[in-house]
C-alpha positions in Angstrom: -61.8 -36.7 84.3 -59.1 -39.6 84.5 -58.5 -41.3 81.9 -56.4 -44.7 80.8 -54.6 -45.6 78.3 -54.3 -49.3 77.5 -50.9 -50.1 75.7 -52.0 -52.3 72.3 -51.5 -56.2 73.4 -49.9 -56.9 69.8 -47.6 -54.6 70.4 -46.2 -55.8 73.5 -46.4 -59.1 72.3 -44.1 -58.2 69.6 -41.4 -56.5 71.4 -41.2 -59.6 74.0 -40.9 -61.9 71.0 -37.9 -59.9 69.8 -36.3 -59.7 73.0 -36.5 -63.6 73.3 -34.8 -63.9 70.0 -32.3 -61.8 70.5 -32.1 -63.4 74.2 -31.9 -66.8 72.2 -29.0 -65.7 69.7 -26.6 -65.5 72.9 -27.3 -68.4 74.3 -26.6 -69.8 70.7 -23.2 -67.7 70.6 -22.3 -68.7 74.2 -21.8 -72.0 72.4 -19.2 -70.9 70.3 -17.7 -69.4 73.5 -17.2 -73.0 74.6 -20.4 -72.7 76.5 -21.8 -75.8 74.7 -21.3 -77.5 71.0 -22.9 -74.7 68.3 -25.3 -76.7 66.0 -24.3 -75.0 63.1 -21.2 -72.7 61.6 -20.3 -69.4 62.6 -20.5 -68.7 58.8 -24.2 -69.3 59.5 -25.0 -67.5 62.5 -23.8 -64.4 61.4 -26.3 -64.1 58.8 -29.2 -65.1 60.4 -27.8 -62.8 63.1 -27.3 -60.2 60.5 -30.9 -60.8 58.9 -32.3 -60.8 62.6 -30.4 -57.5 64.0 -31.8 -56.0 60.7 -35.6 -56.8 61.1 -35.4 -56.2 65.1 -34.1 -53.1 64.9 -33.5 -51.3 61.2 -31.0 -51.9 58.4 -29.6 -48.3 59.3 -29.1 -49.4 63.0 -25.6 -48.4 64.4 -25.7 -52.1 66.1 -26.2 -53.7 63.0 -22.9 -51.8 62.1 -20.8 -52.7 64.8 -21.9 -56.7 64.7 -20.2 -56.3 60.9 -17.6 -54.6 62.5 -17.1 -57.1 65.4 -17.2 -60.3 62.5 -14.0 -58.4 61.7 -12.8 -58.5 65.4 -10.6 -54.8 64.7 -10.7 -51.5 66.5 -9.9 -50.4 63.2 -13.3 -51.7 61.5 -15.1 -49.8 64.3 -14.4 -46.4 62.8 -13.1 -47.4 59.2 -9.5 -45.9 60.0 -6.5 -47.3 59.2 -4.2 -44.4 60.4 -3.9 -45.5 64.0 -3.2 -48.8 65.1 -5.6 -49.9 68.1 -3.3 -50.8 71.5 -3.6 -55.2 72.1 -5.0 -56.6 74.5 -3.2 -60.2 74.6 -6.6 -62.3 73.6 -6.9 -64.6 71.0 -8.1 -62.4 68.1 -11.2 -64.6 67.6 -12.1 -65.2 70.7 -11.6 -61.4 71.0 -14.2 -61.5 67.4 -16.5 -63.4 69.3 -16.4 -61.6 72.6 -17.2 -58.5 71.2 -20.2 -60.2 68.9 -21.6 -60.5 72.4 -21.6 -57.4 73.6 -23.1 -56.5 70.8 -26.1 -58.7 71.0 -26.5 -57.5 74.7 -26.5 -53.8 73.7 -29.4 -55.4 70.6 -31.7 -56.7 73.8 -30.7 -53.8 75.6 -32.3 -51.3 72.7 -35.5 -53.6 72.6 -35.6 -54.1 76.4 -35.9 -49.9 76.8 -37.8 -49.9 73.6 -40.5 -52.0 76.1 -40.1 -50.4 78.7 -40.8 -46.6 77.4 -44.3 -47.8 75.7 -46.3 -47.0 78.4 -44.5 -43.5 79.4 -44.8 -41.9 75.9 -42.1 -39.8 76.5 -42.6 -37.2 74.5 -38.7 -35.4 74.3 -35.7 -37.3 75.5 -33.6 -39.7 74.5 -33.1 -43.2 75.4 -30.3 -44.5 77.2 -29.4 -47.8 76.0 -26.4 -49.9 77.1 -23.4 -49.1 79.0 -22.5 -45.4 79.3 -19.6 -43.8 77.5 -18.4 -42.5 81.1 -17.7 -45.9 82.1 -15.7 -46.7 80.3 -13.8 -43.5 79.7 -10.3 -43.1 80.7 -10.6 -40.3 83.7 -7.5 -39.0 83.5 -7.2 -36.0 81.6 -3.5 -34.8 80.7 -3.3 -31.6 78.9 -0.4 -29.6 77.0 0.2 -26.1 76.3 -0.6 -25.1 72.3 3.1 -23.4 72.7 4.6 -27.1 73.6 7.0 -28.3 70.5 5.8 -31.7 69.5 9.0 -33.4 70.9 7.7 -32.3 74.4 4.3 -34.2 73.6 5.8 -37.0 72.1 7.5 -37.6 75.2 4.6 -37.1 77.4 2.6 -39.4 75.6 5.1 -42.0 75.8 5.3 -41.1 79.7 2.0 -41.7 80.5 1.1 -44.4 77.7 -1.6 -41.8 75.9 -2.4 -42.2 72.3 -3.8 -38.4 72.7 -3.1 -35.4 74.8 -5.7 -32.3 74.9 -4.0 -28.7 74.0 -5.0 -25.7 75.8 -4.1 -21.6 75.4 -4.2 -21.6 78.7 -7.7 -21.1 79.6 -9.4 -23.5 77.4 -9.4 -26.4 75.8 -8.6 -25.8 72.1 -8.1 -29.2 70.4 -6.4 -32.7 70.3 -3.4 -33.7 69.5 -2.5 -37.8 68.8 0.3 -39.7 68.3 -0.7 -40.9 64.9 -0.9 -37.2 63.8 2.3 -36.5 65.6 4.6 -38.6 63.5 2.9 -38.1 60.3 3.9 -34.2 60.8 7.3 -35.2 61.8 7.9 -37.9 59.5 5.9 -37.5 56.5 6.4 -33.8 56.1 9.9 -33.4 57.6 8.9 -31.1 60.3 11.6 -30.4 63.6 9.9 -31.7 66.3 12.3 -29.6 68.7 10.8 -26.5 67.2 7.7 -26.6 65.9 4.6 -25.8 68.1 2.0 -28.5 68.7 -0.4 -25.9 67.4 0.5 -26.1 63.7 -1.0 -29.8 63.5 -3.5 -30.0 66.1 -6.8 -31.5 65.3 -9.5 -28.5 66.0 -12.1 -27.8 67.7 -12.2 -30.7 70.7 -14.8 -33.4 69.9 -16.7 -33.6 72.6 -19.6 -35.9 73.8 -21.5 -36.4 76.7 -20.7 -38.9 79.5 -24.2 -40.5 79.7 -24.7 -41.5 76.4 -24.2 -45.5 75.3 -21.3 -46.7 73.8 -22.9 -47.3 70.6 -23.1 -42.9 70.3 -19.4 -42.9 70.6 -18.9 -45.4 67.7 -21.1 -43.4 65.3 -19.8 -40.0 66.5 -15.9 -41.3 65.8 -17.4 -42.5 62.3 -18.8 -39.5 61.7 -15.6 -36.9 62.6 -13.4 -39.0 61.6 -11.4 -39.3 64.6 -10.5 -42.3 67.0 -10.7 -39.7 70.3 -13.5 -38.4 71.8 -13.4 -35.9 75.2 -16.2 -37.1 77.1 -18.3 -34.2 78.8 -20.5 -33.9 82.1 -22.4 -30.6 82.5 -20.5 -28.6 79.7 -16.5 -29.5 81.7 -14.8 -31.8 80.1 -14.2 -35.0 82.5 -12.2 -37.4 80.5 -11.3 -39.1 77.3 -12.8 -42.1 75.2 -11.1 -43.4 72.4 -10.3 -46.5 70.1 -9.1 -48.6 72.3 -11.6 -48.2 75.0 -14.5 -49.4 72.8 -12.4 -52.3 71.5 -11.8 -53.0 75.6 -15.1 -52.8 75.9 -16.3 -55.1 72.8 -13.5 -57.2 73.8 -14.8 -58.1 77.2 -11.3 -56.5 79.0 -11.4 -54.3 81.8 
């Protein structure tokens, strides 16, 4: 016996008139963008943007999150760290707030948009991929250091190829993270000899990992979460690259 199954009308009806919404709150913030004269104050469209994200989508929602973050227009505010400074990017910082209040309403339409399209599938395990995926915009390379390396030596490399992190391996696995942040606390704060002591002894342990095809938004929460501001991005259990801080601001930014 076949047998249909007719999606409720109201409900479709209601995730179109949300994705029009949220379609209509970037037109209105391409207008601060100097695509057009706004009608009203920023002041004001963050809170009805804020009030909107909230009903659209849940006052838990990790988008909600990052729009309060990206009013703030600071890598920083994306994973409530102040240890770490996020690398520039040369754009006036509130152009740079604004830009990355768009990509954050994109990423809201982009939710509700795979929200309407997975009615009629009922998927029943599996999760939804929405937005840009953390392996594009991952930094490929990934440079690596022996746990046995004295923290001059990864000092130097970092500064050699312009890393904030390096990963640290025993020499067949990947072990943990070390970052430059954590490197001159060790050295500075508690008077350690960086031409003697192994990168080992402050190494951040195990490797935070996360998987390449997840959105960008995953990343956020799981930095948030651990407490770091680098991720090593995973594809099939190896680990293929490296997202961190400065990435997402890129990303939020509107830089490539």
């Amino acid at each position: 016996m076949v047998t249909t199954r007719t999606i409720p009308k109201s409900t479709r009806i209601s995730l179109d008139r949300s994705i029009e919404r949220m379609r209509n709150q970037l037109a209105e913030l391409a207008q601060f963008l100097g695509k057009g004269k706004p009608a009203r104050s920023l002041e004001e469209f963050d809170l009805e943007t804020e009030r909107l994200i909230g009903d659209l989508l849940g006052q838990t929602s990790d988008l909600l999150h990052a729009y309060e973050y990206a009013e703030l227009g600071e890598a920083g505010g994306l994973v409530n760290m102040t240890d770490e400074a996020p690398e520039g990017t040369g754009m006036d910082s509130h152009r740079q707030s604004l830009l990355q209040r768009y990509r954050v309403l994109e990423s809201c339409v982009s939710e509700l948009e795979a929200r309407r399209a997975a009615e009629p599938k009922q998927k029943k395990v599996g999760r939804t991929l929405i937005g840009p995926q953390i392996a594009e915009h991952m930094s490929p390379e990934v440079r690596s250091l022996s746990e046995e390396a004295t923290l001059r030596e990864a000092g130097q490399l970092m500064q050699k190829w312009k890393l904030g992190s390096l990963l640290l391996t025993d020499n067949q696995s990947y072990v943990g993270f070390i970052t430059d942040s954590a490197l001159a606390r060790e050295v500075v704060a508690n008077g350690m000899n960086p031409n003697t002591t192994p990168v080992k002894t402050c190494m951040r342990k195990p490797v935070v990992a996360i998987e390449g095809d997840r959105p960008i938004i995953d990343a956020v929460r799981m930095m948030k979460d651990q407490a770091t501001r680098h991720l090593a991005v995973t594809q099939d259990g190896q680990i293929i690259g490296v997202i961190s801080v400065s990435n997402i601001l890129r990303y939020y930014s509107g830089v490539v």
